[in-house]
Structures are given as structure tokens and as C-alpha cells.
Backbone bond lengths (Angstrom), bond angles and torsions (degrees), N, CA, C in turn:
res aa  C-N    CA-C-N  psi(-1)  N-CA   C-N-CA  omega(-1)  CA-C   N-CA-C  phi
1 X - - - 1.470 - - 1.516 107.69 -
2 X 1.242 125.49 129.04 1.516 131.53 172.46 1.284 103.34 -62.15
3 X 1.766 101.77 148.97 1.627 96.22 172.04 1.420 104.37 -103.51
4 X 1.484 121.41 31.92 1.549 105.26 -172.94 1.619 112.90 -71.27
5 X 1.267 104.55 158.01 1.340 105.67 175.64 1.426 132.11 -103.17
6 X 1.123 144.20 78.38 0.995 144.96 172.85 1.538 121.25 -18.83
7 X 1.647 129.14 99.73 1.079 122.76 -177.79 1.613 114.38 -45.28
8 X 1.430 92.35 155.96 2.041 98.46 177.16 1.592 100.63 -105.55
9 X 1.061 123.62 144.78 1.754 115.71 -179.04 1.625 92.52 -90.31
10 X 1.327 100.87 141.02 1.383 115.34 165.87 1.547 116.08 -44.56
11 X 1.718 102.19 139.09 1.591 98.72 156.28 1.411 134.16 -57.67
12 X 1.281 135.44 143.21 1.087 140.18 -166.34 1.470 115.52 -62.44
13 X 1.474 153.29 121.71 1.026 147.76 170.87 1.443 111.18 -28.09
14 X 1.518 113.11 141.29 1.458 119.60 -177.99 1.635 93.42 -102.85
15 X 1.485 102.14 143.34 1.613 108.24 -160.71 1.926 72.43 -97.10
16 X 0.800 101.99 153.82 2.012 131.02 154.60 1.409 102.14 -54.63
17 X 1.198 139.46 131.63 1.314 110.57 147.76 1.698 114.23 -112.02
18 X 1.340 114.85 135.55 1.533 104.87 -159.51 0.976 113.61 -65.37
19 X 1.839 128.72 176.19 1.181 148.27 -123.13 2.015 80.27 -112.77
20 X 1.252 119.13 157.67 1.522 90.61 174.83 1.601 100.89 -119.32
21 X 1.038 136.72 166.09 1.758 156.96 -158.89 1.804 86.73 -24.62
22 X 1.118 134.21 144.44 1.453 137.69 128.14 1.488 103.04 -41.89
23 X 1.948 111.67 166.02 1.111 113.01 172.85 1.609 92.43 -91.14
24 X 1.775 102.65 165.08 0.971 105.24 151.61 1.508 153.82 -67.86
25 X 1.594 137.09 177.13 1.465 103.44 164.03 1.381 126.33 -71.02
26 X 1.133 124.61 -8.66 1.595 127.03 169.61 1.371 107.47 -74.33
27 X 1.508 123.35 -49.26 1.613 110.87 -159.21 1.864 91.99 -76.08
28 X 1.714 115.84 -20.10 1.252 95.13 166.55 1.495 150.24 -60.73
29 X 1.155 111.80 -22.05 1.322 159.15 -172.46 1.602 105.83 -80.10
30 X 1.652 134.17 -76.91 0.822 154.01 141.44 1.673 106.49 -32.43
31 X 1.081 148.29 -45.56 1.808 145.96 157.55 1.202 90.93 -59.54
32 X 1.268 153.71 -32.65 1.618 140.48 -150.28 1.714 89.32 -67.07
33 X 1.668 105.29 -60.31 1.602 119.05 -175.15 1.837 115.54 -59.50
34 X 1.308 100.97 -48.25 1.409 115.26 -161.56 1.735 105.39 -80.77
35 X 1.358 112.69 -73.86 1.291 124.93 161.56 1.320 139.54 -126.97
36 X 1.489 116.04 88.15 1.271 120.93 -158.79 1.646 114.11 -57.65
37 X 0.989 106.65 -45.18 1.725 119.87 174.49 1.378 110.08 -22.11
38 X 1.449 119.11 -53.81 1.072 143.48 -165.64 1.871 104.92 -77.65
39 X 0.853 118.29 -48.47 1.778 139.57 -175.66 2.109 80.32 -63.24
40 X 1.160 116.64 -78.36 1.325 115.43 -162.43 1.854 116.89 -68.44
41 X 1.533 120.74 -20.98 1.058 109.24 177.83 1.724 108.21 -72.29
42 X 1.760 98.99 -23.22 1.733 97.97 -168.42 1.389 97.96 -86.43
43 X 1.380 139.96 25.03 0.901 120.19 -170.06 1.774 93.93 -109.78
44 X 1.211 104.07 -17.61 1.905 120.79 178.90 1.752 104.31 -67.42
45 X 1.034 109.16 -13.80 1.204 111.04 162.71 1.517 126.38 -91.83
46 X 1.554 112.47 -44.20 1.326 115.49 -170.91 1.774 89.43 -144.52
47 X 1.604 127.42 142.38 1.078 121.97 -133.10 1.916 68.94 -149.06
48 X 1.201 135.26 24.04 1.392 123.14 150.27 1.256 120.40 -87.46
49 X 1.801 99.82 147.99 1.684 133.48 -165.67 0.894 112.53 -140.32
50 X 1.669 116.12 40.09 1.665 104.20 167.75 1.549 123.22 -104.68
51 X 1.366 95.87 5.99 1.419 114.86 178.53 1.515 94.84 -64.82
52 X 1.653 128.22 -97.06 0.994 144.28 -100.18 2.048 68.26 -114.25
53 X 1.030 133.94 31.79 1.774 145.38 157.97 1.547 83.66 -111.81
54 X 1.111 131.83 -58.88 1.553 122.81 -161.86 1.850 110.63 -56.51
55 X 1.749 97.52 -30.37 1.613 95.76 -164.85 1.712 94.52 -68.45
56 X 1.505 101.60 -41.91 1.522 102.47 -147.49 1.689 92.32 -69.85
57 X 1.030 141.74 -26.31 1.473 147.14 -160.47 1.578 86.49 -73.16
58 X 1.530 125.84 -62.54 1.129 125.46 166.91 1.385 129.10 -22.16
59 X 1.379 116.86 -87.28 1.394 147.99 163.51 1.348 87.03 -30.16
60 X 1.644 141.89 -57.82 1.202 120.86 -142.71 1.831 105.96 -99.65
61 X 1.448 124.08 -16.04 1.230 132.19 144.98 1.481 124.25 -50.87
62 X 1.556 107.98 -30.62 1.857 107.17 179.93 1.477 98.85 -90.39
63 X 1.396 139.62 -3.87 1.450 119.40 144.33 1.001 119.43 -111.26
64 X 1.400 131.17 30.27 1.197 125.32 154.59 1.541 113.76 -99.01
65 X 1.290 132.61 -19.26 1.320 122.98 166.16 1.472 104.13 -83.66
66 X 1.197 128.66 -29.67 1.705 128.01 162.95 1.741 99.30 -34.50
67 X 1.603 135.15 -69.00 1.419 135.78 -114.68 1.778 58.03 -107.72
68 X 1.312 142.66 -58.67 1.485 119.16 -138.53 2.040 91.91 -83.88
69 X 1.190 113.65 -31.14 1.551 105.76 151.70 1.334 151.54 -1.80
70 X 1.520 75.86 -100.79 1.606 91.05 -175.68 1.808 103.64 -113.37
71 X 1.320 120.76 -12.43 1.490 126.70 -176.67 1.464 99.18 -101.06
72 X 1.168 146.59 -74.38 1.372 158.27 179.97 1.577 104.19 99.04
73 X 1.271 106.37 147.15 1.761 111.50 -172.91 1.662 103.60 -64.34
74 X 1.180 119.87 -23.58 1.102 121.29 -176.46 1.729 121.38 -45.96
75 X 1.629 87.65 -75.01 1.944 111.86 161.19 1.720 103.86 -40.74
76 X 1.636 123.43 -44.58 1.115 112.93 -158.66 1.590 95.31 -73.30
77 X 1.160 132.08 -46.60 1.290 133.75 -171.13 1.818 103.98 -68.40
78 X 1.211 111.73 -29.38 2.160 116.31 176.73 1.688 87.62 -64.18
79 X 1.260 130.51 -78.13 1.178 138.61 164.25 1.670 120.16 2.43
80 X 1.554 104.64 -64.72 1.431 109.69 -168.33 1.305 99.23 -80.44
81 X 1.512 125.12 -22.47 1.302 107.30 169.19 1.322 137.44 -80.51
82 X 1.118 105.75 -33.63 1.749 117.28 148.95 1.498 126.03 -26.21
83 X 1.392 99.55 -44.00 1.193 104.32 -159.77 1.885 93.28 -115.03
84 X 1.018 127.77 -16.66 1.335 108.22 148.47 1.807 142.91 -15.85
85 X 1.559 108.75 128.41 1.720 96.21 -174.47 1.617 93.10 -57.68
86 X 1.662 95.67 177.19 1.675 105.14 -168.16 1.736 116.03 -100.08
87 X 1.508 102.34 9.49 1.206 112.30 163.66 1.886 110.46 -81.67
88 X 1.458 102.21 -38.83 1.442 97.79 -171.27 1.523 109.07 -80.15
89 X 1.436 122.01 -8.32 1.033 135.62 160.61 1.456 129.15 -55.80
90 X 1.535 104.60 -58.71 1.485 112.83 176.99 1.834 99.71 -77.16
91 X 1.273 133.07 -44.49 1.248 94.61 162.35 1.626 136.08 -41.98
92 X 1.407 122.58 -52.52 1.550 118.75 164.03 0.993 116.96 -42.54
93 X 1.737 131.41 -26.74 1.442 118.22 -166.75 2.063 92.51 -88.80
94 X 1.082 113.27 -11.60 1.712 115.08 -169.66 1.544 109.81 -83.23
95 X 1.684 117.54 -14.72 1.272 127.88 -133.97 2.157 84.15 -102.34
96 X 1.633 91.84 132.24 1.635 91.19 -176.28 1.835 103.42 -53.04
97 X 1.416 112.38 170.51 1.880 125.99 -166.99 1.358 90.61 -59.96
98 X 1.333 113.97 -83.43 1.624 138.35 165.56 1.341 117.39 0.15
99 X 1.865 123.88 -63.15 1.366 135.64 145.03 1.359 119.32 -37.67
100 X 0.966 117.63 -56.93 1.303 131.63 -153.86 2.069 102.55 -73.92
101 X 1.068 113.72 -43.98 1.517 136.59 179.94 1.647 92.82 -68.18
102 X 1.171 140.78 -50.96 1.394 144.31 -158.33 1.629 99.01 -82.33
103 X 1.607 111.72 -22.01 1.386 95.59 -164.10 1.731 92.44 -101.14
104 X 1.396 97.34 -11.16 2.399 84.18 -176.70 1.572 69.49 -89.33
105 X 0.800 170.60 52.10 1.473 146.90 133.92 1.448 111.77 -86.14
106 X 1.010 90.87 -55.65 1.825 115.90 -179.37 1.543 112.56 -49.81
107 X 1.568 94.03 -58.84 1.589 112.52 -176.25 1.498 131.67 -27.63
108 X 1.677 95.69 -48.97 1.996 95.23 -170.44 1.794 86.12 -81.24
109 X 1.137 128.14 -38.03 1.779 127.03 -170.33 1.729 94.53 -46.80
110 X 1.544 111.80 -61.09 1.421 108.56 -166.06 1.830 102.94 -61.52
111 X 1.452 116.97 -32.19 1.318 111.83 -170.61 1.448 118.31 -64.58
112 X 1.660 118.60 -24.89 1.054 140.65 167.10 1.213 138.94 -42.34
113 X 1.326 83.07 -72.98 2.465 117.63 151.81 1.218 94.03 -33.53
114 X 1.501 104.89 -84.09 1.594 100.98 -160.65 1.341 128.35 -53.96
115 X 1.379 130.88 -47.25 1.135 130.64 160.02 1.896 113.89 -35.69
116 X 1.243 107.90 -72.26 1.636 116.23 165.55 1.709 108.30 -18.29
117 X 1.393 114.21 -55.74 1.641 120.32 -158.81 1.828 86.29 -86.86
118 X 1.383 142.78 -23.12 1.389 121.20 -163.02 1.349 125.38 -56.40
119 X 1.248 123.96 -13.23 1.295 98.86 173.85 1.525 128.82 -105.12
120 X 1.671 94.66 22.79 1.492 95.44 159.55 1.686 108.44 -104.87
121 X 0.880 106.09 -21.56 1.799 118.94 159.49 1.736 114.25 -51.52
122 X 1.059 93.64 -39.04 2.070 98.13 146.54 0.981 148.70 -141.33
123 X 1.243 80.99 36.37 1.564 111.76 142.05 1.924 111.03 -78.82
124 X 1.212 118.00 -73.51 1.143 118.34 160.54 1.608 131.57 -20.58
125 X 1.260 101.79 -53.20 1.557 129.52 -178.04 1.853 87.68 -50.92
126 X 1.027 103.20 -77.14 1.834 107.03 179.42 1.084 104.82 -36.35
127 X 1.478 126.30 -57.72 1.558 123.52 -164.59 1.409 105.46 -50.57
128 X 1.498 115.12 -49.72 1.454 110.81 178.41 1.342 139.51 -63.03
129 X 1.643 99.46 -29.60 1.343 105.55 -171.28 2.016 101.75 -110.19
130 X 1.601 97.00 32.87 1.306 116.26 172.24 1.712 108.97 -96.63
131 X 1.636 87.71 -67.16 1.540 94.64 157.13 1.389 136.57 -58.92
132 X 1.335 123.52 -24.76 1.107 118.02 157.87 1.498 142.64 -57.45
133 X 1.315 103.68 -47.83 1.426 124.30 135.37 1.607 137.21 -41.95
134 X 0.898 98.77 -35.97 1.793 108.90 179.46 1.800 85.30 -65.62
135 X 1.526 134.26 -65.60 1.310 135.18 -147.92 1.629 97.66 -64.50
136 X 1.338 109.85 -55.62 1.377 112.98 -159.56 1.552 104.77 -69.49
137 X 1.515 125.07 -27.69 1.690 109.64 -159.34 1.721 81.68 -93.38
138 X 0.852 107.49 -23.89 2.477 100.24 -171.95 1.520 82.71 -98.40
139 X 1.088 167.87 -69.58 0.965 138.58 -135.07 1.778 123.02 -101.64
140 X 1.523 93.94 -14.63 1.648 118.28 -179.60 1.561 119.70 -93.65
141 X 1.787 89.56 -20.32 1.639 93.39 -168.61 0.760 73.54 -179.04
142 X 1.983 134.46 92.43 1.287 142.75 62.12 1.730 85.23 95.68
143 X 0.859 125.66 40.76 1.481 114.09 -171.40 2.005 104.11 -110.11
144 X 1.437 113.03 170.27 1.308 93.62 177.30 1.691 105.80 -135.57
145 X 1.078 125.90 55.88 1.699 141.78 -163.12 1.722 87.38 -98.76
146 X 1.643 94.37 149.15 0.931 137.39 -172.06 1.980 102.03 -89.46
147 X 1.350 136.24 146.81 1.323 114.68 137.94 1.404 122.48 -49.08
148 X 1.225 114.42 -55.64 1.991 105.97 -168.99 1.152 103.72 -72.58
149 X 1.757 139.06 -5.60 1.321 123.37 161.91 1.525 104.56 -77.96
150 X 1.323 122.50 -22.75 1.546 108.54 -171.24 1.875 109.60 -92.03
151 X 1.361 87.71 -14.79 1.534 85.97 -171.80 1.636 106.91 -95.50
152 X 1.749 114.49 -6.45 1.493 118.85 164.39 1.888 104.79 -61.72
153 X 1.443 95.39 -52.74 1.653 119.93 179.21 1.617 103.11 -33.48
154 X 1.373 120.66 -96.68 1.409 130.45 164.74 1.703 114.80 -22.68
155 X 0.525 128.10 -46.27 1.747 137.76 158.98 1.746 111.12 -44.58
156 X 1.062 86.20 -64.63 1.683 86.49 -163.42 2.071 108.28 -78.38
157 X 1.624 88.61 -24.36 1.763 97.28 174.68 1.633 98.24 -70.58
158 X 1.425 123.92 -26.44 1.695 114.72 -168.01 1.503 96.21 -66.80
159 X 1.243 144.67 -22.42 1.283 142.18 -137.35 2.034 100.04 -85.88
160 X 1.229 75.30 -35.58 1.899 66.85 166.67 1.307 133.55 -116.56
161 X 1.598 112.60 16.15 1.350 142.31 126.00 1.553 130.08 -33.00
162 X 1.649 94.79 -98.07 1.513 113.61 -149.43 1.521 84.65 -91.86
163 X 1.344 134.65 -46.44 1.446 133.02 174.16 1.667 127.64 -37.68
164 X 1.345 101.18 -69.35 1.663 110.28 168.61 1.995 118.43 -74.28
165 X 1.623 110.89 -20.88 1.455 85.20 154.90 1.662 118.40 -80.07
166 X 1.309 116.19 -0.93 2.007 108.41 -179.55 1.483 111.81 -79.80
167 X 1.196 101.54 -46.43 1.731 122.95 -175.91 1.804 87.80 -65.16
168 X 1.729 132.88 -38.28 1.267 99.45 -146.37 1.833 93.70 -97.31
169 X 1.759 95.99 -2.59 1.820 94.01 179.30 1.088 83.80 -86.59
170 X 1.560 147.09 -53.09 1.398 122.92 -149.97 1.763 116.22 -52.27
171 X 1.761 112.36 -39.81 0.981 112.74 -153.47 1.277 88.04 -86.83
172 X 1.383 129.79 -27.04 1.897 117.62 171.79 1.590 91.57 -55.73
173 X 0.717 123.74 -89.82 1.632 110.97 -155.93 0.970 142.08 -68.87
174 X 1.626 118.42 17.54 0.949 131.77 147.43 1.470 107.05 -85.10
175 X 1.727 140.14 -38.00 1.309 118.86 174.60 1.203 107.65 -69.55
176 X 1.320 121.91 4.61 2.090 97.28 173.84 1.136 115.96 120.27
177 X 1.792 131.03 35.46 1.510 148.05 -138.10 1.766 68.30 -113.00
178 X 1.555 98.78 122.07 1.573 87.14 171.70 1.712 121.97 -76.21
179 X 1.003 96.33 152.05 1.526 109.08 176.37 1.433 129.56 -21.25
180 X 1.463 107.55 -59.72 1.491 147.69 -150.53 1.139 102.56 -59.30
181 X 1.500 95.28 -53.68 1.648 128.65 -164.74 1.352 132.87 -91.00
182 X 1.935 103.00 -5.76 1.294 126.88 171.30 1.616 111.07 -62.24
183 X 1.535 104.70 119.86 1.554 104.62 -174.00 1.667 94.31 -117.94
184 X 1.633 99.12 102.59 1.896 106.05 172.86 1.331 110.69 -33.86
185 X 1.156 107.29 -50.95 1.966 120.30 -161.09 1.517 108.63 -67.03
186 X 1.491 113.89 -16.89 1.598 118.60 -160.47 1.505 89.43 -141.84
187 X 1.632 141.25 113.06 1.285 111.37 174.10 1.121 103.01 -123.79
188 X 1.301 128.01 -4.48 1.602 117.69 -166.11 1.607 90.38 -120.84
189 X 1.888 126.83 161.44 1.031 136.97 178.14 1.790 104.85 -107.64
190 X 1.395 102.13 65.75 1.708 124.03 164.36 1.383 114.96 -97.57
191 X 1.334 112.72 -21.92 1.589 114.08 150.29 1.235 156.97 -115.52
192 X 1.172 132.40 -163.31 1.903 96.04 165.01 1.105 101.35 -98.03
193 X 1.585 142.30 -25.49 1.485 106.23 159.83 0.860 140.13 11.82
194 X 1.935 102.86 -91.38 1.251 114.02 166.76 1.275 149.59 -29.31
195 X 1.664 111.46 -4.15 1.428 104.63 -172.05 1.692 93.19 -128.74
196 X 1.836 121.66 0.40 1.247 90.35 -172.29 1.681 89.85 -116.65
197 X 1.340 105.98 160.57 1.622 118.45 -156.27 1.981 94.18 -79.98
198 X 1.387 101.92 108.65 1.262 118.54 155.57 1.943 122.98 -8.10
199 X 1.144 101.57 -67.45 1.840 129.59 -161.12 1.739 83.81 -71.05
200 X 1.400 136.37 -49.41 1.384 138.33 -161.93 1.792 116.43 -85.25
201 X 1.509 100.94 -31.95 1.645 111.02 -170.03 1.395 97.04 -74.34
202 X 1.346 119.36 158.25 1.286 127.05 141.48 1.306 131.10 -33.60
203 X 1.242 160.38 111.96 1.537 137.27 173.36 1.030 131.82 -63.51
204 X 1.427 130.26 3.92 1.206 135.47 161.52 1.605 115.14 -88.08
205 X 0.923 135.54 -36.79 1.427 162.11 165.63 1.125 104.59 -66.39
206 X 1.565 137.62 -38.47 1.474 143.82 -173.01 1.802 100.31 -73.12
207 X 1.509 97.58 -63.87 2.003 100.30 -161.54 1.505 77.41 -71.73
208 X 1.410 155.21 -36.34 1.817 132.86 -158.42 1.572 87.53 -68.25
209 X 1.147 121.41 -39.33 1.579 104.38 -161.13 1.282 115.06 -92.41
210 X 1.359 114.76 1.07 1.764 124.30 151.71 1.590 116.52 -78.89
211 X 1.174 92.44 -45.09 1.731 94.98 175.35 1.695 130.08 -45.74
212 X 1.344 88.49 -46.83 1.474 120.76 165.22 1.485 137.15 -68.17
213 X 1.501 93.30 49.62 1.563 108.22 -160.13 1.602 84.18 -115.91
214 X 1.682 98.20 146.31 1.619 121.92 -172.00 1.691 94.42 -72.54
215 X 1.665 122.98 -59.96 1.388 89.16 174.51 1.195 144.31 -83.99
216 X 1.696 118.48 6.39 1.862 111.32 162.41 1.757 116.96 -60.21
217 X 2.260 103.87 -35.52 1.247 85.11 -179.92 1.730 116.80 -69.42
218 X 1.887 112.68 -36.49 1.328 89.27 176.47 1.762 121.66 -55.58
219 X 1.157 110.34 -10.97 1.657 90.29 -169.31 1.446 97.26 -77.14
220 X 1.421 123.85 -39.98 1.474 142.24 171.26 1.810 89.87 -30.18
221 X 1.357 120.25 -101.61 1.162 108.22 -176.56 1.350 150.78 -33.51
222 X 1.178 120.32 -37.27 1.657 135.28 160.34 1.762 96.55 -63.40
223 X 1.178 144.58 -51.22 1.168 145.16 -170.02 1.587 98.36 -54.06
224 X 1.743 128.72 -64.86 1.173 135.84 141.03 1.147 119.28 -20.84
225 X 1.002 148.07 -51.16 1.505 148.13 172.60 1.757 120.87 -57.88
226 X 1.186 94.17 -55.19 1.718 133.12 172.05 2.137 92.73 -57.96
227 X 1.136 107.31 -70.15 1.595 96.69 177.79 1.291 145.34 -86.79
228 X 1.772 104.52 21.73 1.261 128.78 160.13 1.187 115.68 -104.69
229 X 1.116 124.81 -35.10 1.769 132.66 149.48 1.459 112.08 -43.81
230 X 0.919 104.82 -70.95 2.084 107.30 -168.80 1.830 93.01 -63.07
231 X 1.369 124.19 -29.09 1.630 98.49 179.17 1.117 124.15 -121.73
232 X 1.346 94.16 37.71 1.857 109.74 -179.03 1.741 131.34 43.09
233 X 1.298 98.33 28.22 1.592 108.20 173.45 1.237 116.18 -101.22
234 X 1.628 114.74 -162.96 1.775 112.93 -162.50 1.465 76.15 -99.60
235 X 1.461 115.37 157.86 1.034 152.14 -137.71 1.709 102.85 -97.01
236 X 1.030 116.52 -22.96 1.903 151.94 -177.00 1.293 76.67 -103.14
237 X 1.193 168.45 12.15 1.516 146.36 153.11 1.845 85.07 -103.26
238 X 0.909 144.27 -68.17 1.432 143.30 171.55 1.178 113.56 -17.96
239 X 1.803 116.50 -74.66 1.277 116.61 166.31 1.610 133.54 -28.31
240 X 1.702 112.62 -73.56 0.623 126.37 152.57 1.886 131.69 -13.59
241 X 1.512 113.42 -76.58 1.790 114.82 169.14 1.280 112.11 -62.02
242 X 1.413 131.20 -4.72 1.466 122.46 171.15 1.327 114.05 -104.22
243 X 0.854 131.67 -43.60 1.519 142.77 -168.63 2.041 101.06 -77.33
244 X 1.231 101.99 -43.67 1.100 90.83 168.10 1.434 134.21 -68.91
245 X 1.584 107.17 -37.34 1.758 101.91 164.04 0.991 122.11 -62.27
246 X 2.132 130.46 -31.80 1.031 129.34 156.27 1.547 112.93 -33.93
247 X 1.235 122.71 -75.73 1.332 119.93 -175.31 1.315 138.86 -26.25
248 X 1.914 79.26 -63.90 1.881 92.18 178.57 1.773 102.71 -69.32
249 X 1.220 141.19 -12.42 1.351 123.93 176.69 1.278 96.01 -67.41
250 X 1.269 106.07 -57.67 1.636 113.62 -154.93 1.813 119.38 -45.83
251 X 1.536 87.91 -58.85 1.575 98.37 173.82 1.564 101.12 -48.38
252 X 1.481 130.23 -47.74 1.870 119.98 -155.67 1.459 67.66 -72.56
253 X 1.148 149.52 -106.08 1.975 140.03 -123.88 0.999 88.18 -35.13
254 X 1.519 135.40 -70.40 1.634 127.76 -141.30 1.205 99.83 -75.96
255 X 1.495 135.36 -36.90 1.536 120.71 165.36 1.646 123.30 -64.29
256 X 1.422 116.38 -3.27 1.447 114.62 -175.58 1.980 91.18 -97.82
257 X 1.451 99.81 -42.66 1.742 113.89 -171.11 1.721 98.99 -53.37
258 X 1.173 119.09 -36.50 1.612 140.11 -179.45 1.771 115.02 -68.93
259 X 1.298 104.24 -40.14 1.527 108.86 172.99 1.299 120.82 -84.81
């Protein structure tokens, strides 16, 4: 028997088949609620967040003409002092007339500003807890995320955060959330916070029961979801680096709110 070999014809070239459309920024937005999976894998492709900055700028203008409305910066600044700890209190009560008159003057103007500038104030907030994240999921757990994939992530997780508490203070105070009782720092009733009077609670017991709001943990989770996706780890490595910085913040306030 010959040992010749009869050539084999090559396999046929494997065609590519292309990549198909990215989502858009709407279906991203809309996946944030419906299917986040989807919102964070497309974001491994394209790592823009100016969408879900556009909502909150939104959202955060429709309660800010709400509070200068029907609340006025004024009340909001009577408010924060009320509810001030009672150290920063007895300083105001120490502070000469003269001082003291220049600074409620000042007060609702600065309360104004600041509100006006917040949503680059979280904007920032992301930046940090972008980078923070970037170290712990690649360097803690082997992960391989980008900052602008984590800081798309944090963006699009704020949306059922910082978005639905603006829309849900605006529309309280526009139906008639009295004034008095308007707490800037807390505006929507998503927690129990919200319903027990600041000046009377404990302060340790007060910020836990703000903390403990149903949508920071969902944003908590989709954020987790969102940063096991962008750095290709198990999904319990996600959980895990978020929930835990949640924690450890939380506990230092309530142990500082406690002292």
C-alpha cells in the first residue's frame, strides 16, 4: 500500500459576523430599570454618561424651583438651623448680634448656590467612588475595569437614586409638604427618616434610618452588578466591594452621629 498522502483542502474561511448596533442612550436608561445587565454590558463597549448627568440635572432643577417656590431658601436655611447638632447651635447663640444678623442674611443666598452647583457635587461624588472602585475590584479581585467604565456604572446606578428622590421631593412640595418640616438633606419619604423629627431622635438612630433607604440599596446593587460586568469577575466579587464600602462609611457617620 503507498503511503502517499492525499492533500486535505483547507477549511473554509470563517466570515466575522458583525458586532450588531450598540444600545442607545435611551434604551440605556430605560435597561437601567428593566434590565440592567444589558445597560452595563453595553457600556464595555462605549463608556458614555452624559445621559443619565442630563436626567439628574433635570430631576434636580424640578426640585429646585419646587423648594425656591413654595418652601423658599429662607425656611430652608430656618430649618437647617433648627435642626442643627447643639454644639453648632450654642456657638450661634455665642456669636456677637451684628455677626450673627450678617450670617441669616447670607445663609438662604449660600443655601441657594449650593443647591444650584449639586449636581456637579455628584458628579464628583462618582468620580470618587469611581476611583475607589477601580482599586478595589482590579486590585482586590483580579478584575480588569476601566475608570470611565466604572464611572459610566455609578452614573447610570444614580438614576434610581438621586433621580426618583428629586421628582419624588419635587412633587411633595408642590402638593403641600409643609414648609417647616422641609428637611433639604432628606427630601423624599423613601425612608423612615423621613418621618421621624430630626431635633428629637437620637443621631445615631436618625442618619441609620436615612441610610436605610430601599432606593440607595437598589442603587447599591445595580452599581454591584454594573462593576462585575465592566471587570469581568463573579458577580459576589461586585457585591461584595460595594456593599462593603457602603457599610464601613455608614457605621464611621453613625459612630461619629453617636459621639
Amino acid at each position: 500500500m503507498s503511503d502517499y498522502q492525499y492533500p486535505v483542502a483547507p477549511p473554509p474561511p470563517i466570515e466575522s459576523v458583525p458586532e450588531g448596533p450598540g444600545l442607545t442612550q435611551m434604551q440605556r436608561v430605560t435597561y437601567t430599570f428593566t434590565a440592567p445587565s444589558k445597560t452595563f454590558t453595553d457600556i464595555k463597549r462605549s463608556a458614555s454618561w452624559w445621559m443619565p448627568f442630563l436626567i439628574t440635572i433635570i430631576a434636580g432643577a424640578f426640585l429646585y424651583v419646587a423648594i425656591t417656590e413654595r418652601v423658599t431658601w429662607a425656611q430652608v436655611y430656618e430649618n437647617g438651623q433648627q435642626n442643627a447638632p447643639q454644639f453648632a447651635k450654642n456657638m450661634r447663640d455665642k456669636m456677637p448680634p451684628d455677626q450673627r444678623a450678617q450670617q441669616d442674611k447670607v445663609g438662604p443666598i449660600t443655601q441657594a448656590i449650593t443647591w444650584a452647583l449639586s449636581p456637579l457635587g455628584l458628579l464628583l461624588l462618582d468620580v470618587i467612588a469611581a476611583g475607589v472602585l477601580l482599586g478595589t475590584i482590579n486590585f482586590g479581585f483580579g478584575g480588569k475595569a476601566t475608570f470611565g467604565g466604572l464611572l459610566a456604572v455609578t452614573m447610570y446606578a444614580g438614576l434610581v437614586s438621586w433621580v426618583i428622590k428629586f421628582l419624588l421631593g419635587g412633587i411633595a412640595v408642590f402638593a403641600g409638604v409643609a414648609p417647616e418640616s422641609f428637611n433639604v438633606q432628606n427630601v423624599a419619604g423613601t425612608n423612615i427618616g423621613y418621618y421621624l423629627n430630626p431635633q428629637e431622635t437620637p443621631k445615631a438612630l436618625y442618619y441609620l434610618a436615612v441610610a436605610l433607604d430601599p432606593l440607595v440599596i437598589w442603587n447599591l446593587a445595580l452599581t454591584a452588578i454594573g462593576v462585575s460586568i465592566v471587570a469581568g469577575t463573579k458577580r459576589s466579587s461586585g457585591y461584595i466591594a460595594v456593599f462593603g464600602w457602603w457599610a464601613l462609611i455608614t457605621l464611621i457617620f453613625v459612630g461619629l452621629a453617636a459621639m
